[in-house]
C-alpha positions as CSV (number, residue, x, y, z in Angstrom):
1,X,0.0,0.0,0.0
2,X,2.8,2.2,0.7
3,X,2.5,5.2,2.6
4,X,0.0,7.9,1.4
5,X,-0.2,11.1,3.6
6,X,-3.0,13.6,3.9
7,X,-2.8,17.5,4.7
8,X,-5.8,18.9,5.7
9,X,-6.1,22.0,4.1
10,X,-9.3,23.6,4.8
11,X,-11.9,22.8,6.8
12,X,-16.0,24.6,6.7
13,X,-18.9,23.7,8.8
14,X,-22.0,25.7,6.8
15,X,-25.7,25.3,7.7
16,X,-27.6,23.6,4.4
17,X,-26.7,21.4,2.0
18,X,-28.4,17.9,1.6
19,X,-27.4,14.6,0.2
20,X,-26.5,14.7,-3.0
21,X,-28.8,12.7,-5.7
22,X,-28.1,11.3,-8.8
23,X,-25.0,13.5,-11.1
24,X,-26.2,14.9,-14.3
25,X,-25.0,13.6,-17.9
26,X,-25.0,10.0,-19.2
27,X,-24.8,7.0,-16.9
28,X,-22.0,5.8,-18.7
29,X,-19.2,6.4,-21.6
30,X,-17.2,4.0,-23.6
31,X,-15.1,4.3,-26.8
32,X,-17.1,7.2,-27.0
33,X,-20.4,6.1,-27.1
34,X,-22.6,7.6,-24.0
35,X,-25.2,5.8,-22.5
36,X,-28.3,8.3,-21.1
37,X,-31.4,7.1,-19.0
38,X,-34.3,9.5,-18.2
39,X,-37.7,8.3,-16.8
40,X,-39.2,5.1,-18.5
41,X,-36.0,5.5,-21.0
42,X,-32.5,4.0,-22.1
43,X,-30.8,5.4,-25.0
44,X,-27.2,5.7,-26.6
45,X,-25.4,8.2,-28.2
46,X,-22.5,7.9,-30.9
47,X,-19.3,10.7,-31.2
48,X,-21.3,12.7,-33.4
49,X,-24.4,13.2,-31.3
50,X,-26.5,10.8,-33.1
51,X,-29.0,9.1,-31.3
52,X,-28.1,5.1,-31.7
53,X,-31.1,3.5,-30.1
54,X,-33.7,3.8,-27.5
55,X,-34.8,1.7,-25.7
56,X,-38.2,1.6,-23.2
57,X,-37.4,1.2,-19.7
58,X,-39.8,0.0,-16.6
59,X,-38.3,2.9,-14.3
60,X,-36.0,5.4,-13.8
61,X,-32.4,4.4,-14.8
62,X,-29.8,5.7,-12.2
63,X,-26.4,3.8,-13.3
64,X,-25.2,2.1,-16.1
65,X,-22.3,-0.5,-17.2
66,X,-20.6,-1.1,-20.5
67,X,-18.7,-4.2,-20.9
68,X,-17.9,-5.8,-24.8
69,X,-21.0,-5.0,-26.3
70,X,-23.6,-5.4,-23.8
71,X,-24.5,-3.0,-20.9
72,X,-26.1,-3.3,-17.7
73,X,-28.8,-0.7,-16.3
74,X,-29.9,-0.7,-12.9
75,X,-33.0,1.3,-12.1
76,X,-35.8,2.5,-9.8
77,X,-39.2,1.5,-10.0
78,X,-42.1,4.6,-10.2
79,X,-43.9,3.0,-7.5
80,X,-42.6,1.5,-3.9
81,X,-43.1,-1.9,-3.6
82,X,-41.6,-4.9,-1.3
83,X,-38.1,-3.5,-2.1
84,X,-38.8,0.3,-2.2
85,X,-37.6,2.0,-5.1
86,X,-35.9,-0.9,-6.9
87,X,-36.6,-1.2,-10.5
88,X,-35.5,-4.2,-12.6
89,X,-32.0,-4.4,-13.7
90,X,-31.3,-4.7,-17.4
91,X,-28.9,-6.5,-19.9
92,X,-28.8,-4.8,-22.8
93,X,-27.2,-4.9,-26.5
94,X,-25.2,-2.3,-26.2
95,X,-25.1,-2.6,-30.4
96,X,-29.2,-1.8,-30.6
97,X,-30.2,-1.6,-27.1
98,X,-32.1,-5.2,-27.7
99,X,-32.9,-6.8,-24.2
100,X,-30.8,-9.8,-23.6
101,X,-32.2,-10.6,-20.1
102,X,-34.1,-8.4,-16.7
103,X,-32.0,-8.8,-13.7
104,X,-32.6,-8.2,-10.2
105,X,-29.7,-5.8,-8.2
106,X,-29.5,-2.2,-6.7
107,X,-25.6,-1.9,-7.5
108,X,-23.7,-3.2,-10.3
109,X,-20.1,-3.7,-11.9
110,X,-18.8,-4.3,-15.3
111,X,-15.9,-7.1,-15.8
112,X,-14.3,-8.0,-18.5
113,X,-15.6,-10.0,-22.0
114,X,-19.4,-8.9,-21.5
115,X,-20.0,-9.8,-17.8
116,X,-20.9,-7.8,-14.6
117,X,-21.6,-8.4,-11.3
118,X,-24.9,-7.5,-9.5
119,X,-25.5,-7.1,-6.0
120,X,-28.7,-6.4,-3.5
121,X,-29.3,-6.1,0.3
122,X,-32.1,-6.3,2.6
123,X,-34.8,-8.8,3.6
124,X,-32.6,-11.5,4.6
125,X,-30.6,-11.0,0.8
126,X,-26.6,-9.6,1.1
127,X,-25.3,-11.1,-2.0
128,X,-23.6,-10.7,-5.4
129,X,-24.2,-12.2,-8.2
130,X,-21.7,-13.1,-11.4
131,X,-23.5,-13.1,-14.7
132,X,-22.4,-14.0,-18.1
133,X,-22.8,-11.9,-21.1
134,X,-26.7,-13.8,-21.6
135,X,-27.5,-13.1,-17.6
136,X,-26.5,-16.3,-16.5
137,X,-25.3,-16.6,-13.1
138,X,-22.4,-18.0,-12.7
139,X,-21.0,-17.5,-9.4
140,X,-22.1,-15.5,-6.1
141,X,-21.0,-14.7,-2.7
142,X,-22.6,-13.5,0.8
143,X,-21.6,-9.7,0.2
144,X,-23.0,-6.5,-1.1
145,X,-21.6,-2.5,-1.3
146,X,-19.5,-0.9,-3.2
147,X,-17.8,-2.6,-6.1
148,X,-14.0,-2.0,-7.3
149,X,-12.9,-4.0,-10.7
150,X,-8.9,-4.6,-9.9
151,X,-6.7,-6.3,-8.1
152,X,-9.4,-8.8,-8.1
153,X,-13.1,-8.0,-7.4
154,X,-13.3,-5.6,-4.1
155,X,-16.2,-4.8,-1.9
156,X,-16.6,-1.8,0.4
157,X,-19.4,-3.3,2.2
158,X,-22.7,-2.1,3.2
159,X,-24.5,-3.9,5.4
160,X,-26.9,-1.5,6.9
161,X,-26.2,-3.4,10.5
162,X,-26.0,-1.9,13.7
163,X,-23.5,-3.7,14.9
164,X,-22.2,-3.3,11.4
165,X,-20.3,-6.8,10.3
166,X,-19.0,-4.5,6.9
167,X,-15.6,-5.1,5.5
168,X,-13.2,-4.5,2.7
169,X,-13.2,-7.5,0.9
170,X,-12.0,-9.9,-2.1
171,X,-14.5,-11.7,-3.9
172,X,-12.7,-14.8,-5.0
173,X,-14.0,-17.8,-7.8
174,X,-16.4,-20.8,-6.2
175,X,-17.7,-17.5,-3.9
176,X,-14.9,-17.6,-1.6
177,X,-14.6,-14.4,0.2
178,X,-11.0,-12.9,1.3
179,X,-11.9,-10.9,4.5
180,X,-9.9,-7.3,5.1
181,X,-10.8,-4.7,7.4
182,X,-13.7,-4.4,9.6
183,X,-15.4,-1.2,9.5
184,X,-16.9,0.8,11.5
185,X,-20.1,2.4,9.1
186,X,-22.7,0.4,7.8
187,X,-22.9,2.4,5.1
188,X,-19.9,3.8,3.3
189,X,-19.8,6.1,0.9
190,X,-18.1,4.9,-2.5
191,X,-14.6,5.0,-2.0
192,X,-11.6,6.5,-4.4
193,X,-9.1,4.2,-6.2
194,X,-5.3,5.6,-6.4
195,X,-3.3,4.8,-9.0
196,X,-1.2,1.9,-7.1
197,X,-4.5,0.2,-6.6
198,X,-5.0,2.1,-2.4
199,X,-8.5,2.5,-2.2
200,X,-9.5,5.3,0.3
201,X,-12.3,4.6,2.4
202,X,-14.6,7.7,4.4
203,X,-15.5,5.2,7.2
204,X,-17.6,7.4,10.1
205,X,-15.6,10.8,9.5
206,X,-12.6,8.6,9.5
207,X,-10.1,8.9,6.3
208,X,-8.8,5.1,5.6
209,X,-6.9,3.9,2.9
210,X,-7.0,0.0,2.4
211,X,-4.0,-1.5,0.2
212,X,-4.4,-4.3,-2.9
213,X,-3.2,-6.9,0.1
214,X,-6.1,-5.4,2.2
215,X,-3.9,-4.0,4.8
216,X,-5.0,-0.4,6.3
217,X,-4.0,2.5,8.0
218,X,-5.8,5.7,9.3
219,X,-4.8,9.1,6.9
220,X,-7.2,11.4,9.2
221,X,-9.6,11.4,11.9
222,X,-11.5,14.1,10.1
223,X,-15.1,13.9,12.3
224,X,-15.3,10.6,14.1
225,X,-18.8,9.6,14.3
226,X,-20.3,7.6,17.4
227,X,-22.4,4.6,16.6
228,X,-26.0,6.5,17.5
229,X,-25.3,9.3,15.3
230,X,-24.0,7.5,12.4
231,X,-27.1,7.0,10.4
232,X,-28.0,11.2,10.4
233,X,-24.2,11.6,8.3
234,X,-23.8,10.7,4.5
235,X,-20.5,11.3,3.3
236,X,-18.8,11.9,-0.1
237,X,-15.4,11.5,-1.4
238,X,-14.1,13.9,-4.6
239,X,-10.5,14.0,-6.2
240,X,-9.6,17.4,-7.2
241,X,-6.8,18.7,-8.8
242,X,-4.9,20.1,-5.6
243,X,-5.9,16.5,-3.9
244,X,-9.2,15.3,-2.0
245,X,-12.6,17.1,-1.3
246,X,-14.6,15.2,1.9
247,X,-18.1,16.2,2.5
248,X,-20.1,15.3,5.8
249,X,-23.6,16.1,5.7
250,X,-25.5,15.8,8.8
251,X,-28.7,15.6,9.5
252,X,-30.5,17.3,12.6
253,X,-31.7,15.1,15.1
254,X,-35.4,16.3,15.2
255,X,-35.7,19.1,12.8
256,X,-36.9,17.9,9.5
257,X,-34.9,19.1,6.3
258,X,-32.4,20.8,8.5
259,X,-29.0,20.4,7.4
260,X,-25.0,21.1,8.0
261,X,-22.8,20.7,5.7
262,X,-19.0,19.9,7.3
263,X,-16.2,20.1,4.2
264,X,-12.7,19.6,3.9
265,X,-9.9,20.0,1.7
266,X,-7.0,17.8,1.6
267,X,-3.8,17.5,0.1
268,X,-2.7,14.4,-0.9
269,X,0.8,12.8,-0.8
270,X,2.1,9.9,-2.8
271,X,4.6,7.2,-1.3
């Protein structure tokens, strides 16, 4: 992992803000074709602008992976139901937008040769799913979060536990699971990959970096978070040009819609 440093270089507490939604522009680019969702619609767009396909959708596409000519969409569904807002997940021609198969996931991945992986939590289900380029399954394991394609499959977990049982981990073939570092919030923000592989983690206002090995080490204790106020913080990660932006929003305890933003700036340092 080496040794990466931070610098804190700024650091704002403002009242406002919220958790941030969905970013604007396409779900996803490759060899510069974009792929665009809007409400009850996938579509894809070549260099020039042209409109390659559309394709109907069953909700409201929020993500979207491109892997050898196919490409997976997760979405939400318009109306709640037994799993809230999850919509279908779909396998698509990434050629014409033709179906191949409707999947079931909140989060997603793409690997290589036309496969992705496919994960959802809650109800008794913490699981990920390997599927071929047709949907097949092909492998899964007992874990969910955030996915990171090299050095391996790695999962920032989310559990949504309290106790949280969330780790960094490995997804390995035959769904064997290499286990890293426990941590401390059930629900992570996605984390940042540096360009030896180090993924930073914002674990409950603490700054971790986790190596390719999954070792760790603490960069900054930025806001440490208790256990009963965890759930009232989402956090955010950003590279910038002069290092890291880290974003704490927190929620008020009993005053609906009220909310302070806490901010830093950091400088990063390379091994």
């Amino acid at each position: 992992m080496g040794s990466w440093r931070v610098t804190v270089t700024d650091h704002r507490r403002e009242r406002g803000g919220r958790p941030q939604g969905r970013p604007e522009g396409p779900l996803a680019r490759r060899d510069g074709w974009e792929v665009h969702g809007r409400d009850g619609e996938v579509s894809c767009v070549d260099t020039t602008g042209r409109v390659r396909w559309r394709q109907p959708c069953p909700g409201r596409p929020n993500a979207a992976h491109v892997s050898s000519g196919r490409v997976l969409v997760t979405t939400d569904s318009f109306e709640y139901t037994a799993w809230g807002h999850l919509g279908p997940a779909l396998l698509l021609d990434l050629a014409d937008g033709s179906p191949v198969a409707e999947l079931r996931g909140e989060r997603g991945a793409a690997l290589g040769g036309g496969r992705f992986v496919l994960g959802l939590e809650g109800y008794g289900t913490f699981a990920t799913w390997a599927h071929d380029r047709d949907g097949t399954v092909v492998d899964s394991w007992r874990s969910y979060g955030h996915y990171v394609v090299g050095s391996g499959l790695r999962v920032v977990e989310t559990d949504r536990r309290h106790p949280t049982e969330s780790r960094v981990v490995r997804l390995l073939p035959g769904g064997r699971i290499e286990r890293g570092p426990l941590l401390a919030d059930p629900q992570a923000p996605a984390p940042l990959v540096l360009p030896d592989g180090t993924l930073l983690v914002l674990d409950a206002g603490v700054l971790r970096a986790v190596g390719r090995g999954l070792d760790d080490a603490v960069l900054a204790e930025l806001h440490p978070l208790a256990a009963e106020e965890r759930h009232r913080f989402t956090g955010t990660l950003r590279r910038t040009a002069e290092g890291l932006a880290v974003t704490l929003v927190e929620r008020h305890p009993t005053r609906m819609g009220d909310y302070t933003t806490h901010a830093w700036t950091l400088g990063l340092h390379a091994p």
